[in-house]
PDB file of the backbone (N, CA, C, O) and the ligand in Angstrom, with CONECT records:
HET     ZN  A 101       1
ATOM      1  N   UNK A   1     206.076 112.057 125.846  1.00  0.00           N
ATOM      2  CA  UNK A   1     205.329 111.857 124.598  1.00  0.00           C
ATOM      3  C   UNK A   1     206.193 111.127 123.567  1.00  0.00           C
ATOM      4  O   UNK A   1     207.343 111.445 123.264  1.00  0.00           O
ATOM      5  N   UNK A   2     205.542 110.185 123.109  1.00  0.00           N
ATOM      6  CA  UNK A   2     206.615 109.321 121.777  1.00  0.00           C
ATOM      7  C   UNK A   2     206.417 110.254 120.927  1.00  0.00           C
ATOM      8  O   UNK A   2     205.547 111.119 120.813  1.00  0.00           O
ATOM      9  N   UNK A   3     207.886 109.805 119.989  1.00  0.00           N
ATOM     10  CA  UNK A   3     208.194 111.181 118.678  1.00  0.00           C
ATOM     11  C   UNK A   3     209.068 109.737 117.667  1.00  0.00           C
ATOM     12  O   UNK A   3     209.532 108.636 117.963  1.00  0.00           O
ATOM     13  N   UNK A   4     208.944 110.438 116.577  1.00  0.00           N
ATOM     14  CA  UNK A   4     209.535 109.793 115.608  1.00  0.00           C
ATOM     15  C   UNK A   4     211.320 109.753 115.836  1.00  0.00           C
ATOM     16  O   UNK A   4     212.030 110.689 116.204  1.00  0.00           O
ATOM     17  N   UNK A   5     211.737 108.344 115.480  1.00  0.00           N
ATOM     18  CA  UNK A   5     213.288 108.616 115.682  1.00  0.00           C
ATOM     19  C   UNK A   5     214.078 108.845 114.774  1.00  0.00           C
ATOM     20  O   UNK A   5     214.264 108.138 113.783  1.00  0.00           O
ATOM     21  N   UNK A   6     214.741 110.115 115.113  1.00  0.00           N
ATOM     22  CA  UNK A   6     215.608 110.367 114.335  1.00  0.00           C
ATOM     23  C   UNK A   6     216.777 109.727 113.429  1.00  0.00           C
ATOM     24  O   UNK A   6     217.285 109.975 112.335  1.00  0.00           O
ATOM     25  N   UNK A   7     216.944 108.738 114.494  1.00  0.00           N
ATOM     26  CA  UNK A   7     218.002 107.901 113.631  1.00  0.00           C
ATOM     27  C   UNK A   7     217.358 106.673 112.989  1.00  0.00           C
ATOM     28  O   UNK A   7     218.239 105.927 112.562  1.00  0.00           O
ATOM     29  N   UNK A   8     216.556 106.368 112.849  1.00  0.00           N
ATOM     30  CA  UNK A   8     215.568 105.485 112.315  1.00  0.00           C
ATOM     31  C   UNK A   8     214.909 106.691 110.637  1.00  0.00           C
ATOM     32  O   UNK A   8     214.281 106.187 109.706  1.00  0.00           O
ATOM     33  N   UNK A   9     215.101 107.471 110.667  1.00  0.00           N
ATOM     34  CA  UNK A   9     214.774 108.410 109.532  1.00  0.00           C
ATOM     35  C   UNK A   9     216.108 108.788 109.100  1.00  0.00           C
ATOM     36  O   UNK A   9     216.118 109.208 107.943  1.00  0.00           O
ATOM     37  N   UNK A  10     217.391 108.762 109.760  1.00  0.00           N
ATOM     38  CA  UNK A  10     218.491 108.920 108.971  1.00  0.00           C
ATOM     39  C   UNK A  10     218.795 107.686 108.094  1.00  0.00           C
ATOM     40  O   UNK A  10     219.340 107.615 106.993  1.00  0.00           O
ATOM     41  N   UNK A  11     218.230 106.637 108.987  1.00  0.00           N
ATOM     42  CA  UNK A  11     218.931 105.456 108.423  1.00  0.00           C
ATOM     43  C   UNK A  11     218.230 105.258 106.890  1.00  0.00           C
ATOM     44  O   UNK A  11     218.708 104.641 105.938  1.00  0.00           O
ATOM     45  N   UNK A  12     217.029 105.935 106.960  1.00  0.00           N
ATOM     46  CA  UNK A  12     216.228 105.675 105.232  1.00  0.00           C
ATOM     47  C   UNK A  12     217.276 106.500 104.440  1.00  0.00           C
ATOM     48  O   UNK A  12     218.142 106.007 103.716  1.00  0.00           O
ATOM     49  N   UNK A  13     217.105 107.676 104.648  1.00  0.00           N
ATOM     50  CA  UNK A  13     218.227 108.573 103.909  1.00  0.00           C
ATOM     51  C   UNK A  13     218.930 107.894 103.734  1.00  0.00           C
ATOM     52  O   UNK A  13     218.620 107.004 102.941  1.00  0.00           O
ATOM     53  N   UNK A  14     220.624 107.851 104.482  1.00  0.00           N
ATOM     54  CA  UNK A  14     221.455 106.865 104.210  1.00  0.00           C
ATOM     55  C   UNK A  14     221.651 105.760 103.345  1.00  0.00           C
ATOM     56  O   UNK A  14     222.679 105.405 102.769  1.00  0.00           O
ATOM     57  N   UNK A  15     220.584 105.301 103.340  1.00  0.00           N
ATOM     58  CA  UNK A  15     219.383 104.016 102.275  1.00  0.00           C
ATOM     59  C   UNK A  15     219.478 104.386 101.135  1.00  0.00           C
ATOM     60  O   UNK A  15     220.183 103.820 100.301  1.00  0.00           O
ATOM     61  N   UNK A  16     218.845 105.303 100.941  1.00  0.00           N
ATOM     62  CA  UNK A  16     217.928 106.027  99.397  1.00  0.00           C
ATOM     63  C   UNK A  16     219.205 106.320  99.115  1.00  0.00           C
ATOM     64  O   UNK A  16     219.728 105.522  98.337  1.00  0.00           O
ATOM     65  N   UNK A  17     220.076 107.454  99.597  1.00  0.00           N
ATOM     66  CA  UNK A  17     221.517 107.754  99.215  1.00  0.00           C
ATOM     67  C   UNK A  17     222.471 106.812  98.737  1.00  0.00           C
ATOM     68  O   UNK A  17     223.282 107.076  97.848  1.00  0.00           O
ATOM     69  N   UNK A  18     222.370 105.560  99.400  1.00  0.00           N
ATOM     70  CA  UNK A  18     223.123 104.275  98.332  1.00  0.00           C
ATOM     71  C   UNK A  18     222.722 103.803  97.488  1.00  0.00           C
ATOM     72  O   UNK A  18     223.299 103.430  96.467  1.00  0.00           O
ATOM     73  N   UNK A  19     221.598 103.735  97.790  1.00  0.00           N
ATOM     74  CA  UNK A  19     220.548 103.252  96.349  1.00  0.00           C
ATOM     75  C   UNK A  19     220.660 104.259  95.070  1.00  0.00           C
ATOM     76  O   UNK A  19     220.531 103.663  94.001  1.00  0.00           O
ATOM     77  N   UNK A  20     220.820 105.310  94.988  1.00  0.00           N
ATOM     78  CA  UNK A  20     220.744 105.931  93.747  1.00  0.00           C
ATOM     79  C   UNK A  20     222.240 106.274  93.699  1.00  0.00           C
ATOM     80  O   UNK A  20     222.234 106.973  92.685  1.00  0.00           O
ATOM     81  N   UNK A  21     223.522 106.254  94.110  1.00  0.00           N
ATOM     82  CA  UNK A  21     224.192 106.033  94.177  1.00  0.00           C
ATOM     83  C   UNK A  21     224.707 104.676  93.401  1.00  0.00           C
ATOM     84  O   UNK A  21     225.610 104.672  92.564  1.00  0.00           O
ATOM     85  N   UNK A  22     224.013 103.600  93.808  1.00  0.00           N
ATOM     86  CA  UNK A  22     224.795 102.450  92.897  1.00  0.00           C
ATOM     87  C   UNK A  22     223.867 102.392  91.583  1.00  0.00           C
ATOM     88  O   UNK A  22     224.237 101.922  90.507  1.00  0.00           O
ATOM     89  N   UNK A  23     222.528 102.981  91.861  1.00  0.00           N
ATOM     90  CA  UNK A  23     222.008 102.671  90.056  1.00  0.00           C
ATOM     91  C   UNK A  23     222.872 103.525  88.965  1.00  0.00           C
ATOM     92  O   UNK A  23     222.957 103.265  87.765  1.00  0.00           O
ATOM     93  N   UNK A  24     223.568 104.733  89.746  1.00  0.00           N
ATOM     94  CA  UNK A  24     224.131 105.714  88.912  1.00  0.00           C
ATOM     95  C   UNK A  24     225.254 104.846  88.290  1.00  0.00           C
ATOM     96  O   UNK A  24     225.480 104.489  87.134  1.00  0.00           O
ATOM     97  N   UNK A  25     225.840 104.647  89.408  1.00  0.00           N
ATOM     98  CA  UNK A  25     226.895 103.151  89.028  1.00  0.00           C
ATOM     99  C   UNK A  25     226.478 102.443  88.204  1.00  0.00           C
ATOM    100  O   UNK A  25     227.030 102.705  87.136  1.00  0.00           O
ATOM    101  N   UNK A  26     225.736 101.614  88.115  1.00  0.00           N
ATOM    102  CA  UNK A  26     225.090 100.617  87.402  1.00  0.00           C
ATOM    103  C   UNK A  26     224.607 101.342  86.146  1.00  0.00           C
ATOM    104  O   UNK A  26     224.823 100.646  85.154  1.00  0.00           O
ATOM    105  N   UNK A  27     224.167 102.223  85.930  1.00  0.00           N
ATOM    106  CA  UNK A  27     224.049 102.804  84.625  1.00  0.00           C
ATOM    107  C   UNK A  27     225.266 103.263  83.792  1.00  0.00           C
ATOM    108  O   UNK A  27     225.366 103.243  82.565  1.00  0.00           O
ATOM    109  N   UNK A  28     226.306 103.743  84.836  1.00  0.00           N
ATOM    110  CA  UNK A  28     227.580 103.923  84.025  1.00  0.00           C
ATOM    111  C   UNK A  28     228.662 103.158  83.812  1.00  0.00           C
ATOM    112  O   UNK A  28     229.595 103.449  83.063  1.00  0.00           O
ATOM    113  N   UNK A  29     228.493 101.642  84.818  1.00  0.00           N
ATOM    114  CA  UNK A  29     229.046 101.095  84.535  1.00  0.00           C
ATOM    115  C   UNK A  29     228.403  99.574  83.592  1.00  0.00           C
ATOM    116  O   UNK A  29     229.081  98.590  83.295  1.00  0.00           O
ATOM    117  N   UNK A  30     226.758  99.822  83.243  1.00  0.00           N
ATOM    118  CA  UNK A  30     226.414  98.417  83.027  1.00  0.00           C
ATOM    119  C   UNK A  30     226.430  97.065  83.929  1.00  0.00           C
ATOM    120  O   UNK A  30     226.189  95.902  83.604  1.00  0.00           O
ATOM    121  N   UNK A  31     226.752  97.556  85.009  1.00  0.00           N
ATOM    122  CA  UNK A  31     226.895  96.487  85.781  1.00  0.00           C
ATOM    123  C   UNK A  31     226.039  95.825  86.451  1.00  0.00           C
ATOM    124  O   UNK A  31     225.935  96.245  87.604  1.00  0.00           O
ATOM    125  N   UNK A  32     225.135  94.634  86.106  1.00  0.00           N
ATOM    126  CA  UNK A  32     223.914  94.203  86.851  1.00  0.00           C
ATOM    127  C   UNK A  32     224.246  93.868  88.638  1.00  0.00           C
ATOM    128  O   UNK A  32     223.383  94.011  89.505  1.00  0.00           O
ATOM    129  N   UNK A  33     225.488  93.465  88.875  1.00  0.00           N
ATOM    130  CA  UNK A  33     225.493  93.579  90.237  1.00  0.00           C
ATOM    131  C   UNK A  33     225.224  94.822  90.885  1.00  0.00           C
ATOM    132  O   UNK A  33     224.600  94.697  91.938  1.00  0.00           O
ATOM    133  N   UNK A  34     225.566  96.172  90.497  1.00  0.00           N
ATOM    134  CA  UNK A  34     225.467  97.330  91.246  1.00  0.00           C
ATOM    135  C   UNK A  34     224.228  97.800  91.274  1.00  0.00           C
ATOM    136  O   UNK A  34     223.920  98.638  92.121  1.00  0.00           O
ATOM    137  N   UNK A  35     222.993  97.166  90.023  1.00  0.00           N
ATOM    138  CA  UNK A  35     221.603  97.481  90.283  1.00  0.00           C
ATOM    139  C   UNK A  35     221.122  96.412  91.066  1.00  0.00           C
ATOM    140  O   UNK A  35     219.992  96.554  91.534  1.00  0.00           O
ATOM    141  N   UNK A  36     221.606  95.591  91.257  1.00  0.00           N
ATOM    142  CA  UNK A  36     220.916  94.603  92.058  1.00  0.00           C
ATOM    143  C   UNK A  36     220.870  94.846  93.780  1.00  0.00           C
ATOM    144  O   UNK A  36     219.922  94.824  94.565  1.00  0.00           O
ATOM    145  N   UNK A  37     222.339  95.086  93.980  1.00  0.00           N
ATOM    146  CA  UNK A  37     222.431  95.750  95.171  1.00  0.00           C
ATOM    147  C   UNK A  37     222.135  97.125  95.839  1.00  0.00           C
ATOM    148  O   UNK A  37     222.134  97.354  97.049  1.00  0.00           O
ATOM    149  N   UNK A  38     221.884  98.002  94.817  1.00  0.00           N
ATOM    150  CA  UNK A  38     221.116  99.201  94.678  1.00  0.00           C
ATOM    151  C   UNK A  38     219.878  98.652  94.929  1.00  0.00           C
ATOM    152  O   UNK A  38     219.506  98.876  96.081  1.00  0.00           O
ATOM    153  N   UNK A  39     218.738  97.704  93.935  1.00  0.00           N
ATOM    154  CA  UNK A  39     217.526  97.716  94.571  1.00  0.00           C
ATOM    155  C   UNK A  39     217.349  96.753  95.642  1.00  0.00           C
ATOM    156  O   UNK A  39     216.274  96.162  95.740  1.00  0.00           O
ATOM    157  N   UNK A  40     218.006  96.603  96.205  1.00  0.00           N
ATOM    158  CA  UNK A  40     218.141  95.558  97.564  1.00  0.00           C
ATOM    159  C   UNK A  40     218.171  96.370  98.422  1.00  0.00           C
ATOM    160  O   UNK A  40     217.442  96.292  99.411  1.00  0.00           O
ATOM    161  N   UNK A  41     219.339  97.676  98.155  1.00  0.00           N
ATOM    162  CA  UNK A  41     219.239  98.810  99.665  1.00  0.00           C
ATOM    163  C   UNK A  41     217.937  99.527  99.601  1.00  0.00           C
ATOM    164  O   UNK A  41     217.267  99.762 100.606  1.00  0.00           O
ATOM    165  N   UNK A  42     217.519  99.942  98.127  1.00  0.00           N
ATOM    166  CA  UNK A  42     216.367 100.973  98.320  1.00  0.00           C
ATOM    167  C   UNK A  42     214.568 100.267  98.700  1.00  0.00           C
ATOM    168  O   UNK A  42     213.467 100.762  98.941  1.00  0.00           O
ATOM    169  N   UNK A  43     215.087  99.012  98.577  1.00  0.00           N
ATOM    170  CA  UNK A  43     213.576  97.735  99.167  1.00  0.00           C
ATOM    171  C   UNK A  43     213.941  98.028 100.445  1.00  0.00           C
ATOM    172  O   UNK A  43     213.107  98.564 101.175  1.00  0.00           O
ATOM    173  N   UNK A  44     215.405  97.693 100.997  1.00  0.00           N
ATOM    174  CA  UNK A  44     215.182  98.020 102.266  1.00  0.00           C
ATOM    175  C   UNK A  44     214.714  98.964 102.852  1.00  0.00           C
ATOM    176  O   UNK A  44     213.914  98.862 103.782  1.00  0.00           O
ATOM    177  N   UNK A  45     215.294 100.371 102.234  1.00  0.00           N
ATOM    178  CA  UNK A  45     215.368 101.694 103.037  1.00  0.00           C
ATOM    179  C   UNK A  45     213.705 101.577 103.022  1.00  0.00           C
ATOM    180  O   UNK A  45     213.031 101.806 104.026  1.00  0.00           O
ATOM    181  N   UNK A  46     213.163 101.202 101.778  1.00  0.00           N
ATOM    182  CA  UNK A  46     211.759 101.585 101.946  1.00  0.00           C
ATOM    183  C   UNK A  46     210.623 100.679 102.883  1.00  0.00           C
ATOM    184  O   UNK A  46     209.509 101.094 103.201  1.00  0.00           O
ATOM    185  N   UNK A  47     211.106  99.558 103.178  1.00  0.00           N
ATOM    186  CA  UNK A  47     210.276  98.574 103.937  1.00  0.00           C
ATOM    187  C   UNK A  47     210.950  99.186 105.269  1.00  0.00           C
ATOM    188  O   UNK A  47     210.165  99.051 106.208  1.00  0.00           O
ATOM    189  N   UNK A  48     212.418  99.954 105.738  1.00  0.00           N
ATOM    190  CA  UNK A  48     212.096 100.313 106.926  1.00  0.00           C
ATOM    191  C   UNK A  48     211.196 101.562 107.577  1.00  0.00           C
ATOM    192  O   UNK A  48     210.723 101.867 108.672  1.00  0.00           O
ATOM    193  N   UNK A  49     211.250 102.032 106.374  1.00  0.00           N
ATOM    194  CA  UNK A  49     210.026 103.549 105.781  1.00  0.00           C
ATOM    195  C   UNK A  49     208.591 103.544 106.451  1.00  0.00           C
ATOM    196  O   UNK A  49     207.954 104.365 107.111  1.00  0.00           O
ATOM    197  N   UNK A  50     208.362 102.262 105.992  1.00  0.00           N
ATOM    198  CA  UNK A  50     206.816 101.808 106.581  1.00  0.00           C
ATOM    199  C   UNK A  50     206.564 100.751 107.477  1.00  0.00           C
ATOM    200  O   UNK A  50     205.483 100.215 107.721  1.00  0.00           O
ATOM    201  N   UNK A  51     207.550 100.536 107.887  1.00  0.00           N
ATOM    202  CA  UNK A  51     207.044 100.151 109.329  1.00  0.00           C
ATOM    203  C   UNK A  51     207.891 100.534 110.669  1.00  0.00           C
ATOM    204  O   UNK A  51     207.769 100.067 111.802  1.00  0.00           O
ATOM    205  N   UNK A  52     208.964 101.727 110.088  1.00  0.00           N
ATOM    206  CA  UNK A  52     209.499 102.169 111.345  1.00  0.00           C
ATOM    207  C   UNK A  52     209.058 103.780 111.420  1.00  0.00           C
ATOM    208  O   UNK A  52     209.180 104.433 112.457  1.00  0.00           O
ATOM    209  N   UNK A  53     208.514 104.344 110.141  1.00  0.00           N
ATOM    210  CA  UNK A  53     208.106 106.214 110.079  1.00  0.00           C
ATOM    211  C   UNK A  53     206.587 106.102 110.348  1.00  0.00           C
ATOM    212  O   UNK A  53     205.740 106.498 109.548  1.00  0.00           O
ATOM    213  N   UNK A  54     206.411 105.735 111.112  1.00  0.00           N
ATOM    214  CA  UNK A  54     204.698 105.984 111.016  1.00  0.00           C
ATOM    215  C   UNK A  54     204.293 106.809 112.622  1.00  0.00           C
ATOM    216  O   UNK A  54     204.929 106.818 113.676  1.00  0.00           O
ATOM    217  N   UNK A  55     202.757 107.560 112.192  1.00  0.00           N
ATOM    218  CA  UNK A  55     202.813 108.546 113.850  1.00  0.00           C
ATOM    219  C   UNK A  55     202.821 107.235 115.002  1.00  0.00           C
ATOM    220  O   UNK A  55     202.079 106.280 115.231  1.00  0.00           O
ATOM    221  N   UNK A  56     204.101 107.772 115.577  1.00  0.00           N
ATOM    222  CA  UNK A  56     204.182 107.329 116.836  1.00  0.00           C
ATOM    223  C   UNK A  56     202.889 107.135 117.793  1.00  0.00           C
ATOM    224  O   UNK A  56     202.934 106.632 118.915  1.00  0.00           O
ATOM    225  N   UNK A  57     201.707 107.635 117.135  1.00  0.00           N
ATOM    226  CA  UNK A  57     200.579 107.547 118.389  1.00  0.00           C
ATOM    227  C   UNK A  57     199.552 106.583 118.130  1.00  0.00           C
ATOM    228  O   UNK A  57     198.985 105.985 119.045  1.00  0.00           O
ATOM    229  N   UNK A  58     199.252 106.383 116.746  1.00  0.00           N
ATOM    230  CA  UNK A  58     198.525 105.707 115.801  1.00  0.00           C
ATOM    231  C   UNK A  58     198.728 104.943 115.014  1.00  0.00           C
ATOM    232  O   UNK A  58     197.931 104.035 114.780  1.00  0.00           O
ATOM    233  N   UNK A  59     200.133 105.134 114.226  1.00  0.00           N
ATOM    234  CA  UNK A  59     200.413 104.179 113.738  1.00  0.00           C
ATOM    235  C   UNK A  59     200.199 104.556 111.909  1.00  0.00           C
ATOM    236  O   UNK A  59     200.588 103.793 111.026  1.00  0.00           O
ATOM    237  N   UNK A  60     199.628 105.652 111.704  1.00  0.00           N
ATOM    238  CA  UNK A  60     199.004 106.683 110.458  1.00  0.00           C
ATOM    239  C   UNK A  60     200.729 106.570 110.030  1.00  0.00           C
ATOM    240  O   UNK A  60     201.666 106.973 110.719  1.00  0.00           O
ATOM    241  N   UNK A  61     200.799 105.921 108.729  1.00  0.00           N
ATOM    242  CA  UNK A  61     201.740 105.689 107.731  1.00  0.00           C
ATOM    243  C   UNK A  61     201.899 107.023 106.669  1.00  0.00           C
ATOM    244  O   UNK A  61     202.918 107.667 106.418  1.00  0.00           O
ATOM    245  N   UNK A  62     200.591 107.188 106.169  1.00  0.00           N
ATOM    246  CA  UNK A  62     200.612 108.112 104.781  1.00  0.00           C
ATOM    247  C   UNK A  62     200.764 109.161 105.248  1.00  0.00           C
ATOM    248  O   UNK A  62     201.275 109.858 104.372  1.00  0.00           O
ATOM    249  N   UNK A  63     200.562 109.972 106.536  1.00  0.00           N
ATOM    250  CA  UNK A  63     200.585 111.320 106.576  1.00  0.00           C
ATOM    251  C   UNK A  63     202.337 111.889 106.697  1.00  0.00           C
ATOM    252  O   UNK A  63     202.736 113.047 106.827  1.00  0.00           O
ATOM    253  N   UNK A  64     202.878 111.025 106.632  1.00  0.00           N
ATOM    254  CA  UNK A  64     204.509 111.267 107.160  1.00  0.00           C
ATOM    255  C   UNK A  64     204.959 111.283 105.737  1.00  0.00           C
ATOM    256  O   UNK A  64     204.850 110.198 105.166  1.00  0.00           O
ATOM    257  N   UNK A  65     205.400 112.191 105.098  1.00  0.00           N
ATOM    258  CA  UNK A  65     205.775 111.983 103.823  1.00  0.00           C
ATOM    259  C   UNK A  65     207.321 111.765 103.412  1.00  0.00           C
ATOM    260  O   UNK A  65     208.268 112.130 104.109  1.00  0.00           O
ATOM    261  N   UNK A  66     207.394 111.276 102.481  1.00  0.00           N
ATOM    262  CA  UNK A  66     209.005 111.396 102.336  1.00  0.00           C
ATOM    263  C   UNK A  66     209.670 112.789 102.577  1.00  0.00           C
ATOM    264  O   UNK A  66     210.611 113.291 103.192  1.00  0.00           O
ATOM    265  N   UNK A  67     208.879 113.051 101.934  1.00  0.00           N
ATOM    266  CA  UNK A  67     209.737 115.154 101.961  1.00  0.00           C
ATOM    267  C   UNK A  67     210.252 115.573 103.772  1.00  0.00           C
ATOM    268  O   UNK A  67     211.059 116.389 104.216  1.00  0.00           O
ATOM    269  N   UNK A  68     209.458 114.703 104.349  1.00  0.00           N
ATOM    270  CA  UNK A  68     209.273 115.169 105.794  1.00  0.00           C
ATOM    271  C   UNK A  68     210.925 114.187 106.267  1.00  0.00           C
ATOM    272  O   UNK A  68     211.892 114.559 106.931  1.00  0.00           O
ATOM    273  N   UNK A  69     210.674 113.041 105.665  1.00  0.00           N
ATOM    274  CA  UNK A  69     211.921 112.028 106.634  1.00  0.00           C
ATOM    275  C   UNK A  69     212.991 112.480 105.602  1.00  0.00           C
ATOM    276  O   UNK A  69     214.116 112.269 106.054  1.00  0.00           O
ATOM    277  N   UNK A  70     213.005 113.026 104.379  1.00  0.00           N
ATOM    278  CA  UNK A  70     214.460 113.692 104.056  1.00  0.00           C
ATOM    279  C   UNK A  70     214.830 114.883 104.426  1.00  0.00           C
ATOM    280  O   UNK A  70     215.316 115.757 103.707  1.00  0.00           O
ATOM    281  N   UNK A  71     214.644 114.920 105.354  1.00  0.00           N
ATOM    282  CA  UNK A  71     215.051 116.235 105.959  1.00  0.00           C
ATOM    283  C   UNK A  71     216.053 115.598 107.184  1.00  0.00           C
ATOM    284  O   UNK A  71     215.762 114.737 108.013  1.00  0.00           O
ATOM    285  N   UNK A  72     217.173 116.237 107.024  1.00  0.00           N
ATOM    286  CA  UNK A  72     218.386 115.401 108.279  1.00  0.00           C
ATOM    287  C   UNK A  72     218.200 116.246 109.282  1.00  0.00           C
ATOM    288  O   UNK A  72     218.400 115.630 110.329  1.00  0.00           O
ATOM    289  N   UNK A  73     217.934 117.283 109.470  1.00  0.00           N
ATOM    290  CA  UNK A  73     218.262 117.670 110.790  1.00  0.00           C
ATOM    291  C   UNK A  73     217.134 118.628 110.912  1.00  0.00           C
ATOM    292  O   UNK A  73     216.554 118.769 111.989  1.00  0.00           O
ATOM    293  N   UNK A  74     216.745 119.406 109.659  1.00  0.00           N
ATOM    294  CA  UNK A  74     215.308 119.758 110.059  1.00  0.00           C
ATOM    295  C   UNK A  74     214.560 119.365 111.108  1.00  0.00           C
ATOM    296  O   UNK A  74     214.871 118.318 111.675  1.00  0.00           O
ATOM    297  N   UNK A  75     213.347 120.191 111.599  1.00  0.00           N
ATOM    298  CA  UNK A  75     212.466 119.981 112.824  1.00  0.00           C
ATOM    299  C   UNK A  75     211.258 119.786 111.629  1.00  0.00           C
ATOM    300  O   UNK A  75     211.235 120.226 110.480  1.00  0.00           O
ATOM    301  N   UNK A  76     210.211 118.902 112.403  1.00  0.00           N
ATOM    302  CA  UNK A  76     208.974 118.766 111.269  1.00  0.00           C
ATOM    303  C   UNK A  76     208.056 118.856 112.600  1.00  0.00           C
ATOM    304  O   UNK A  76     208.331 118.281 113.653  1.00  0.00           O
ATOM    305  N   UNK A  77     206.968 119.637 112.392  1.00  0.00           N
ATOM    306  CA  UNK A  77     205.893 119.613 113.564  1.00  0.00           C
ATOM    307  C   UNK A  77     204.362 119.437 113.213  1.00  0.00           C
ATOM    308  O   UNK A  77     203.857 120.419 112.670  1.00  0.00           O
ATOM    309  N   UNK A  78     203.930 118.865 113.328  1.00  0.00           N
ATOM    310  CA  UNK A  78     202.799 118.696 112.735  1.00  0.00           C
ATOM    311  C   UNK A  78     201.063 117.749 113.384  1.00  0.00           C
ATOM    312  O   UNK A  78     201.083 116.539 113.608  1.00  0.00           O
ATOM    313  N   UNK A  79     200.214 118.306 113.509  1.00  0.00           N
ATOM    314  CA  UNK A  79     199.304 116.890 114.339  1.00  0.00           C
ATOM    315  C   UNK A  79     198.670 116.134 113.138  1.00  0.00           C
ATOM    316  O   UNK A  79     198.230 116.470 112.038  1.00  0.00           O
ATOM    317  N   UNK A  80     198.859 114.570 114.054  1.00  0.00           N
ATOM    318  CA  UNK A  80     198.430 113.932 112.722  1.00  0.00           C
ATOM    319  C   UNK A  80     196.415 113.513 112.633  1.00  0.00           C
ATOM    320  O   UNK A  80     195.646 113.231 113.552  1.00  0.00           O
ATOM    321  N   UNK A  81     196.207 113.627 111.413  1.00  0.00           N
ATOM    322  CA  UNK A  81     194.678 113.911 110.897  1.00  0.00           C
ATOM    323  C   UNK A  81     194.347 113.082 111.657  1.00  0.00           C
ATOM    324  O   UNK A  81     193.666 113.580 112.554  1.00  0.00           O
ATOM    325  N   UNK A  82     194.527 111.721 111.791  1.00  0.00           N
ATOM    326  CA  UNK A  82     193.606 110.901 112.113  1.00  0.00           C
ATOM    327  C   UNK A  82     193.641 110.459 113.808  1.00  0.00           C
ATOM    328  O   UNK A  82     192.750 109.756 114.285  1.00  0.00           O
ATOM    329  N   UNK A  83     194.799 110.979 114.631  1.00  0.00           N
ATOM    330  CA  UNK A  83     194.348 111.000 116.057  1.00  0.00           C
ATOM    331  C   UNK A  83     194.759 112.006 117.153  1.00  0.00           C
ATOM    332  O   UNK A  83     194.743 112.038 118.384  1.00  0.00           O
ATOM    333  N   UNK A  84     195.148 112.845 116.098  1.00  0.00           N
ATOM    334  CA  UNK A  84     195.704 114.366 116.678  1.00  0.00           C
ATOM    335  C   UNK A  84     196.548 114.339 117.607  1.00  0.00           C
ATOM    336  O   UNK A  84     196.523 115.208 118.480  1.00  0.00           O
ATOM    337  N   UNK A  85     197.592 113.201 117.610  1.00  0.00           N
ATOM    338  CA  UNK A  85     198.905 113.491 118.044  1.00  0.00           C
ATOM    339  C   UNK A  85     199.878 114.470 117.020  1.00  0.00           C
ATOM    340  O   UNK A  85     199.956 114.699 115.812  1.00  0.00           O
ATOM    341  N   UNK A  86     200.549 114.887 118.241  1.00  0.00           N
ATOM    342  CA  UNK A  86     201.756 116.023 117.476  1.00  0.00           C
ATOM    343  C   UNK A  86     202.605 114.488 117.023  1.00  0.00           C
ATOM    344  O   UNK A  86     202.590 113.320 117.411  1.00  0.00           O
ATOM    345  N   UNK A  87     203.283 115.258 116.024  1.00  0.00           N
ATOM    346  CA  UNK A  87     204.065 114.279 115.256  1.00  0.00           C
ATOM    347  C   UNK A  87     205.473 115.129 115.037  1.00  0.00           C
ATOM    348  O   UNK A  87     205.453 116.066 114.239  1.00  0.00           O
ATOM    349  N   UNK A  88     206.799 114.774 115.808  1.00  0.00           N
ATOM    350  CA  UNK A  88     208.306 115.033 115.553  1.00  0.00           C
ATOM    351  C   UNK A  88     208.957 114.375 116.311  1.00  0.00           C
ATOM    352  O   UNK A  88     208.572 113.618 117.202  1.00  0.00           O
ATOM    353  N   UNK A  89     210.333 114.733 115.872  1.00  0.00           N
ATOM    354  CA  UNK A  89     211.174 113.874 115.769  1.00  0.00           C
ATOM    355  C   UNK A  89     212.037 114.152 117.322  1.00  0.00           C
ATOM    356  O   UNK A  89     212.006 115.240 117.897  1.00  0.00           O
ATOM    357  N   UNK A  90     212.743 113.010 117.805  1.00  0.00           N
ATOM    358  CA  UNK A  90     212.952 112.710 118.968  1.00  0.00           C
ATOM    359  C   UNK A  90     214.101 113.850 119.313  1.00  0.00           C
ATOM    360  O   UNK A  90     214.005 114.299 120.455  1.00  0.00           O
ATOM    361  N   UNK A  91     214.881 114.241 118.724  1.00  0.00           N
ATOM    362  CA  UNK A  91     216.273 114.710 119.307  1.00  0.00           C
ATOM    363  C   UNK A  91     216.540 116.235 119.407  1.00  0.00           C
ATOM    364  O   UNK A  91     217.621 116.802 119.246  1.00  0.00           O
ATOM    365  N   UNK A  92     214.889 116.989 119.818  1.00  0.00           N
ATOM    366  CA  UNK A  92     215.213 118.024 120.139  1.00  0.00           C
ATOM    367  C   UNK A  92     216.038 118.828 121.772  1.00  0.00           C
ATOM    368  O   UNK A  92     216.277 120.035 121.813  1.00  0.00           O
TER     369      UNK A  92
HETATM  370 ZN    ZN A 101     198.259 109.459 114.668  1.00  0.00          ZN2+
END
């Protein structure tokens, strides 16, 4: 059965985690390079969000929530509404 990949949901984390990371920077230091490159990682993390977190069976984007892919090692189990595949993550 396909499952969501785990390291494909770390890698957003990882993402979001630099991204607010350098705006913090960028706010304390004023520095327009560190927001620039801050919203460059967090466009990324989020364009890989939606087209690499979606149910593995269908393809259903919205039901996968962020709350669900920030979770690092958490288990998430769930069927999704619209074609009633189970929906988790690969590395149990
Ligand atoms: Zn589905």
């Amino acid at each position: 059965m396909k499952k969501l990949s785990r390291k494909t949901a770390r890698f957003v984390i990882v993402c979001l985690a630099i991204f607010a990371a350098l705006m913090g920077l960028a706010a304390l230091t004023q520095n327009m390079v560190f927001f620039m490159a801050g919203l460059v990682t967090g466009v990324f993390g989020l364009m890989i969000r939606s087209s690499k977190i979606r149910c593995p069976h269908c393809g259903e984007l919205k039901m996968i929530k962020m709350m669900d892919i920030l979770k690092w090692s958490e288990e998430i189990h769930f069927e999704c509404p619209t074609c009633g595949g189970i929906i988790e993550y690969d590395d149990k």
